[in-house]
N, C-alpha and C positions, 0 to 999 in steps of 0.2 A: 021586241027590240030592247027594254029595258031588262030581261034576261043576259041578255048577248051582250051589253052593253058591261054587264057586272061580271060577266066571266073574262070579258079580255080588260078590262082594267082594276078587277078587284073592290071596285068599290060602286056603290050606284051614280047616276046623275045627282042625286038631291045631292050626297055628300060631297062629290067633286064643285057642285056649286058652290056650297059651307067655305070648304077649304078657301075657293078663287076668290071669294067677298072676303074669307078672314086676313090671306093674304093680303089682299089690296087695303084695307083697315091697318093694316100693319106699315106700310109701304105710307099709307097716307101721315099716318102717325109718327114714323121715321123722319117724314119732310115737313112736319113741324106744323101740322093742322090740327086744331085741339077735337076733342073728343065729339062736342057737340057736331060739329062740321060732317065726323065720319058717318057718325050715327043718321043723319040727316041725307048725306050722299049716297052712302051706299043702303038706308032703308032698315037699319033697325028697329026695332022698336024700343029701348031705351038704353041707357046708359050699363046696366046689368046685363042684358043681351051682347052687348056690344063686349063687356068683362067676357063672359064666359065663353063665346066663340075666340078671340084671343089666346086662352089660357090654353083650350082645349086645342086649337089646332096648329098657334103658336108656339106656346107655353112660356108666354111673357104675362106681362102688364099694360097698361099701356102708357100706365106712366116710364115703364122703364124700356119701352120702344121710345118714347119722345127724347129721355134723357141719354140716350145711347150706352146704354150699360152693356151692352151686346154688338160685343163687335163683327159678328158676321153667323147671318142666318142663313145657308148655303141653298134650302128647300126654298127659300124665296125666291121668284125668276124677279126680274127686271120688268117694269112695265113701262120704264120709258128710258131712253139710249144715257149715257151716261157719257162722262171725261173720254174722250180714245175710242168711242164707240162709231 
């Protein structure tokens, strides 16, 4: 399964999990929850973990996710309906 899995999407379950926590860390951070919250919610183990999945599958900060230096991350989906939605 985990063969089959990597050939129609290119990449494995573990890393598509990586991505959806980094996303969502990202997305949390965006809406103004500091660092400790993420770390805690979504189950990192510390504040370093939590740098380095960002960088790697963001390629932000997360100070500069919170401070909005980036005005559109297009690979991010939406995890909750928005304005007109």
């Amino acid at each position: 399964m985990q063969r089959r899995y990597r050939a129609i999407t290119g990449l494995s379950q573990t890393a598509v999990r990586q991505i959806d926590r980094a996303n969502a860390a990202a997305t949390m951070l965006r809406d103004g929850l500091d660092w400790r919250t993420v770390v805690e919610t979504l189950r990192y183990f510390d504040q370093a973990h939590l740098a380095h999945a960002l960088r790697r599958y963001v390629g932000c900060t997360a100070r500069e996710l919170q401070a909005g230096h980036l005005a559109a991350m297009s690979f991010l989906y939406k995890t909750h309906p928005g304005p007109g939605s």
